[in-house]
C-alpha positions in Angstrom: 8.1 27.9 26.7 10.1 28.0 29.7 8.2 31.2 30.7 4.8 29.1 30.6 6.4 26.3 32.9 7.4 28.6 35.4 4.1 30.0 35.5 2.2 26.4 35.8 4.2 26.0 38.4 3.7 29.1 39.9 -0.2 28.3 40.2 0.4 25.1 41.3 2.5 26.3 44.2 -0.8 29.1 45.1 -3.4 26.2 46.4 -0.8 24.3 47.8 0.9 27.2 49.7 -2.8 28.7 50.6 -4.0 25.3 52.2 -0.2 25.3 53.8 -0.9 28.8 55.6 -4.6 27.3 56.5 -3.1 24.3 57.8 -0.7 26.2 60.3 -3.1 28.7 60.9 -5.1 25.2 62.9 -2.0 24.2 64.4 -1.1 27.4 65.5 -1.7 26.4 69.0 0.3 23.3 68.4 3.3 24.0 66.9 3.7 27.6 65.7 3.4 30.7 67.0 0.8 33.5 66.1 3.9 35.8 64.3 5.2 32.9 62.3 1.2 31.6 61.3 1.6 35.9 60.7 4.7 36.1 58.9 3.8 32.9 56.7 0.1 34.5 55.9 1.6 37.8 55.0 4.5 36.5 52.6 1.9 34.6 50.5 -0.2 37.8 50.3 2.8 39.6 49.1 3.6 36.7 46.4 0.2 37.0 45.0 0.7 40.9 44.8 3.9 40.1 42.7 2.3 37.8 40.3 -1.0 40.2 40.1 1.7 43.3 39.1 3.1 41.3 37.0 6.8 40.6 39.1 6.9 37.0 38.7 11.1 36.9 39.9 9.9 38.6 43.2 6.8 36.0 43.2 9.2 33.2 42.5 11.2 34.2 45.5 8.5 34.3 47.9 6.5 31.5 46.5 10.2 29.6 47.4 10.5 31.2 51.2 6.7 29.7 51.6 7.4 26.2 50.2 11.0 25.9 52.4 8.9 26.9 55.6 6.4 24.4 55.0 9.1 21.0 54.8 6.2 19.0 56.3 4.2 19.0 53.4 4.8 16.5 50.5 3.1 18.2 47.9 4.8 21.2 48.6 8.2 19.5 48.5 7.6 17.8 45.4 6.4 21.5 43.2 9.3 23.1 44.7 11.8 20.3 43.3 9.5 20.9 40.0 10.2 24.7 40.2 14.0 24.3 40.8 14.2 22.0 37.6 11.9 24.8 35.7 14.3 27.4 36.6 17.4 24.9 35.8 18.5 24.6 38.9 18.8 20.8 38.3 21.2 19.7 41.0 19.0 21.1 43.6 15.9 19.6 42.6 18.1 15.4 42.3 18.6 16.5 46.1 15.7 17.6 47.8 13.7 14.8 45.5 16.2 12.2 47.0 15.6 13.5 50.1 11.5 13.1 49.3 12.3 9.2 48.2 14.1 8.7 51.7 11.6 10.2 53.8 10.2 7.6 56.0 6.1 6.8 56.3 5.2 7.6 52.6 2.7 6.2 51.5 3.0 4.0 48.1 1.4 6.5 46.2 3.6 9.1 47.7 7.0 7.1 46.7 6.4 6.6 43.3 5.3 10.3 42.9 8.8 11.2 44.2 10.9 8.6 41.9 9.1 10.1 39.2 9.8 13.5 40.1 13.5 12.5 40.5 13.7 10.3 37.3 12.6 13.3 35.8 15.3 15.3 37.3 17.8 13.0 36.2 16.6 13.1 32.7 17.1 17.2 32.4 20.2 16.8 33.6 21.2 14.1 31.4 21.7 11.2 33.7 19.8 8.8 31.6 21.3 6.0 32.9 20.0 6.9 36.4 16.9 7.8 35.0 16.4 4.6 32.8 16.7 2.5 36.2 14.1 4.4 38.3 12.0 4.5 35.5 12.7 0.7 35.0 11.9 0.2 38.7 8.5 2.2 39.0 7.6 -0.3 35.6 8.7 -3.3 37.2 6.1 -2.0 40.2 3.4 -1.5 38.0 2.9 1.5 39.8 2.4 4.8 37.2 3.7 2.3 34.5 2.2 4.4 31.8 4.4 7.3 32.2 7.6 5.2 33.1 6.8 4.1 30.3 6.4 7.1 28.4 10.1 8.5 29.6 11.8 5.5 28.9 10.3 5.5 25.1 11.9 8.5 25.0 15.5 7.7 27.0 15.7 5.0 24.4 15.3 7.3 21.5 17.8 9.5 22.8 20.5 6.4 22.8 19.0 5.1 19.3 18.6 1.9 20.7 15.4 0.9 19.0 15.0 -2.4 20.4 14.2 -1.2 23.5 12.4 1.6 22.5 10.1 -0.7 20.4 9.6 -3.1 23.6 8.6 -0.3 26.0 5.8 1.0 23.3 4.4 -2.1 23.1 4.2 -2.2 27.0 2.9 1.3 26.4 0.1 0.2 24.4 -1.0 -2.7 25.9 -1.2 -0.8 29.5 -3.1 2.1 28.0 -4.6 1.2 25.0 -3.2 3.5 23.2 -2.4 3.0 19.6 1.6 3.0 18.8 1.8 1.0 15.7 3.0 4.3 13.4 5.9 5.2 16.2 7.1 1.5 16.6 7.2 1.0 12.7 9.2 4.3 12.8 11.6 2.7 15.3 11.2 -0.9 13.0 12.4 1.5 9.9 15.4 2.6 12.0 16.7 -0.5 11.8 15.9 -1.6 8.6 18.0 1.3 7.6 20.6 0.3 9.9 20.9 -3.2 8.7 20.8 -1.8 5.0 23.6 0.4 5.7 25.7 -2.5 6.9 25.0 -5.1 4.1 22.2 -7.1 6.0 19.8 -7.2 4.0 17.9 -10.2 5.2 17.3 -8.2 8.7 16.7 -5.6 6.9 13.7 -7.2 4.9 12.6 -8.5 8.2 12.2 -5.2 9.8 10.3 -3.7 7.2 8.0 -6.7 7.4 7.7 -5.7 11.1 7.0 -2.0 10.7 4.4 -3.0 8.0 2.5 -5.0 10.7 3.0 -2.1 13.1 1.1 0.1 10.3 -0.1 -1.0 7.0 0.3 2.5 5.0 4.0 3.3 6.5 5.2 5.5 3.9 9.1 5.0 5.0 8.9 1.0 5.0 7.9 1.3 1.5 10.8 3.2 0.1 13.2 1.3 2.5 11.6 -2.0 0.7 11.7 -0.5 -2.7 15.6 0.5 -2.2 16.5 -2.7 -1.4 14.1 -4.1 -4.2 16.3 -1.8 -6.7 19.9 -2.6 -4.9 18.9 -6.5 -5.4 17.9 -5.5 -9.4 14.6 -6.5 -8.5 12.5 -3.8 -10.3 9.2 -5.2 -10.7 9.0 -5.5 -6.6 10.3 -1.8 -6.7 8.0 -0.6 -8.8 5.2 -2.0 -6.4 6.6 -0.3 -3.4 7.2 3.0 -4.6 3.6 2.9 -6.1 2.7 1.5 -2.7 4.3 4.8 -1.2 2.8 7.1 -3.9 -0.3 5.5 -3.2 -0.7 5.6 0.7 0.0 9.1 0.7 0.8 11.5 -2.7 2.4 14.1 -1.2 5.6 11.5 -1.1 5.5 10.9 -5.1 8.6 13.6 -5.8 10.7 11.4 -3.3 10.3 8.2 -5.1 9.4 9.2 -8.8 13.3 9.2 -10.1 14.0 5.4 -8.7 10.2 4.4 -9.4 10.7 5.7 -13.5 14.1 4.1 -13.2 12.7 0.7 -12.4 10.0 1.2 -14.9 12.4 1.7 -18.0 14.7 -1.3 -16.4 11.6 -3.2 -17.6 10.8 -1.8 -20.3 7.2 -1.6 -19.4 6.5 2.3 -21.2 2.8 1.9 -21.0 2.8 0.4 -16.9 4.6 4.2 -16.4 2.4 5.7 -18.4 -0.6 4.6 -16.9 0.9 5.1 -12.9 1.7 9.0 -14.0 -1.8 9.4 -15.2 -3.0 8.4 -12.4 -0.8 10.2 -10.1 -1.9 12.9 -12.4 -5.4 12.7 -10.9 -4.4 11.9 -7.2 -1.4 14.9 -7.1 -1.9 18.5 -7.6 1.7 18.9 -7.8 3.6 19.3 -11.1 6.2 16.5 -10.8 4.1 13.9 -12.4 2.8 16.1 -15.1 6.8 16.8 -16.2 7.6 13.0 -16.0 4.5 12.5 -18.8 5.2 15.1 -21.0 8.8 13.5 -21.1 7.3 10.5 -21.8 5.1 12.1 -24.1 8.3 13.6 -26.0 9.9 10.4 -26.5 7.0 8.4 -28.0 5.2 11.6 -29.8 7.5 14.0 -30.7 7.8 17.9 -28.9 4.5 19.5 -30.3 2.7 16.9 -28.6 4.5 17.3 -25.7 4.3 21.3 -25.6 0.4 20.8 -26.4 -0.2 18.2 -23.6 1.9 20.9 -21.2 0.4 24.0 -22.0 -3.2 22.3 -21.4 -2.1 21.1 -18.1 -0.4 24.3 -16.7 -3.8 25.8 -17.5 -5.2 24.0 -14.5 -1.8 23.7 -12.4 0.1 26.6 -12.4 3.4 26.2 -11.5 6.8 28.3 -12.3 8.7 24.7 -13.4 6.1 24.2 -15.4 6.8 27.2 -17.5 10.4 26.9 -17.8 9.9 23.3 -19.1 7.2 25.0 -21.5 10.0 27.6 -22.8 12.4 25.1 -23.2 9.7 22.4 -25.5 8.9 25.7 -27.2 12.3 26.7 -28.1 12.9 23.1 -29.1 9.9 23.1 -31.7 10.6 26.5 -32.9 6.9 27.2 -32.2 5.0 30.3 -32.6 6.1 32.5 -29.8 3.1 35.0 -29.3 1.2 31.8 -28.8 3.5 30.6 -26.2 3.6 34.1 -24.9 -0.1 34.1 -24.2 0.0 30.3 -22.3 2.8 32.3 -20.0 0.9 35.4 -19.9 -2.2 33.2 -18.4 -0.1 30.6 -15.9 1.6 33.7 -14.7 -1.9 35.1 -13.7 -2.8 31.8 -12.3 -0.1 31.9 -10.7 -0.5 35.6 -9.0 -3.8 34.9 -7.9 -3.2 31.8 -5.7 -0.3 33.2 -3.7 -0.4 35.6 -0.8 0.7 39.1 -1.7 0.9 39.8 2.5 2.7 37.7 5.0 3.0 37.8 8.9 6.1 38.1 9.9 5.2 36.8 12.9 3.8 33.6 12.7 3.5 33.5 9.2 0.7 34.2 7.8 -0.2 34.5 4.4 -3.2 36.6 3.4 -4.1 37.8 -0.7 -5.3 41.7 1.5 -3.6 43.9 4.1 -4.9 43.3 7.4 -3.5 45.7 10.5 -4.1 42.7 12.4 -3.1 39.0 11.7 -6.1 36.9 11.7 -4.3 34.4 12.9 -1.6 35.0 15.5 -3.8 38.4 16.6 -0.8 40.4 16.4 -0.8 44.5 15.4 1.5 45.7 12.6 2.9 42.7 11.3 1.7 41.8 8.1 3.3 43.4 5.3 3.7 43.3 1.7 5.8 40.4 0.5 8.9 41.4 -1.8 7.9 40.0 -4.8 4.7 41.7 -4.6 6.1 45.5 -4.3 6.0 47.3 -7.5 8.9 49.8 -7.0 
């Protein structure tokens, strides 16, 4: 990643440092001579012959010599700071961006471009106080608020001070238009655990409120609300959160299921639980919600029914804890175990067919043939067998 950087800024030095040498070449009369116009021309020729053979440290030197020849030139000034942080070579880049912020007869544009560059600077090197206040500053402006803004969202998530990290995306949103409501109820959640944590559970309520209004279908406000729901032995206002959180996004069910069937048997409400699982049944393609109904199953209609209900359901979901909790109902009913065998024999099959056999060990992947080269990541040689797939 750091290899790409350099490089953007590599090309972003090339026009600058070509309209540089053009722009002496006019003054040449003026202010340089015809061998330094020379010298100057010739050095960016031999930068571009680097970065054309592939040399980029050589390129970076010269690009570097070009730029510190050229001090007239804002732009210039400002890439090479950019460059100097790229290459961690922080301190340098707080200085000569200073320097930039000092410079007398910049234009307004000009100024704020520098504090930025420098805010920036003090942010890789972790000065975030000194980058809070120039990024405060420039917002106080309203000059490039949107991306003041943008690094101070992120200062303040750095110091976990959500307060002020949910103030500055507001400001964020209302200058751009942007919608923030999922990050700010993320930040409104942070607090709500915080609160939680230290007994407050008043302010903790009210944040969850507030992230809710931030966005509707936050998953996380809904188990904060049903944790607190269940710490207050309120169960029937659990049970509506976690089925809220089930709800607004399945993939979430494992996560709340134990304190969600917990709730429902604090109630006593068997046929509630029942009716949710089935559901959940339709909605999830995992096998958590199966398990939890063939255990209710168990209890209200004994183990066949439970290892008929099963074995019919693995037959469309495969899954490995399926079949162990099949094993275990079938060596509890003392079933028939050639029938058994063959449900195991055909979930195992199942099973085979929808994972990969072959997996990139690159970027990883996952193909059912061998290909010499990954379809995704394009590279040569590296997908192989998995380990489970070699017969040995």
């Amino acid at each position: 990643m750091a290899f790409i950087s350099e490089w953007f800024w590599f090309f972003l030095l090339l026009p600058i440092a070509a309209v540089s040498g053009w722009v002496i070449g006019r003054r040449g009369g003026e202010r340089h001579s015809d061998t330094q116009v020379s010298r100057l021309s010739t050095t960016y020729f031999r930068g571009l012959n680097y970065l054309l053979n592939e040399q980029p440290d050589k390129a970076i030197e010269l690009f570097l010599h070009i730029a510190e020849l050229d001090k007239d030139t804002f732009e210039t000034q400002v890439a090479l700071g950019h460059l100097f942080r790229r290459r961690g070579e922080v301190d340098r880049a707080i200085r000569l961006h200073q320097a930039l912020v000092q410079r007398p007869g910049l234009s307004d544009q000009q100024k704020v471009q520098a504090l930025l560059a420098l805010g920036e600077d003090y942010m890789r090197s972790g000065l975030l106080d000194r980058a809070e206040t120039v990024f405060s500053d420039l917002v106080a402006l309203d000059m490039r608020a949107p991306l003041a803004l943008r690094h101070l969202i992120g200062i303040y998530q750095s110091e976990r001070d959500w307060n002020k990290a949910i103030e500055n995306a507001q400001r964020f949103e209302a200058a751009t238009g942007e919608p923030m409501g999922r990050l700010i109820a993320q930040f409104e959640c942070e607090l709500a655990d915080r609160h939680r944590a230290a007994g407050q559970v008043d302010e903790a309520r009210l944040a969850v409120a507030r992230a809710y209004e931030a966005d509707a279908n936050s998953v996380r406000a809904g188990m904060i609300e049903g944790r607190i729901e269940v710490e207050a032995g309120h169960h029937p206002a659990a049970i509506r959160a976690f089925e809220r959180v089930a709800r607004n996004d399945p993939d979430y069910l494992p996560e709340v299921l134990p304190s969600l069937l917990s709730s429902y048997e604090k109630t006593g409400d068997v046929t509630g639980a029942r009716a949710f699982l089935a559901e959940m049944c339709e909605h999830y393609r995992g096998i958590a919600p199966v398990l939890a109904l063939t255990r209710m199953v168990e209890a209200g209609e004994g183990v066949a029914a439970a290892r008929a209900y099963l074995a019919q359901q693995l037959k469309d979901r495969p899954s490995v804890r399926g079949e162990a909790a099949l094993i275990d109902l079938t060596l509890a009913e003392g079933a028939d175990a050639l029938a058994t065998l063959h449900d195991l024999k055909h979930i195992t099959d199942q099973l085979l067919v929808r994972n990969p056999s072959y997996r990139c060990n690159r970027c990883g992947f996952g193909a059912r043939s061998h290909h010499w080269q990954c379809p995704s990541c394009k590279e040569w040689g590296t997908v192989k067998p998995l380990l489970n797939y070699a017969v040995v």
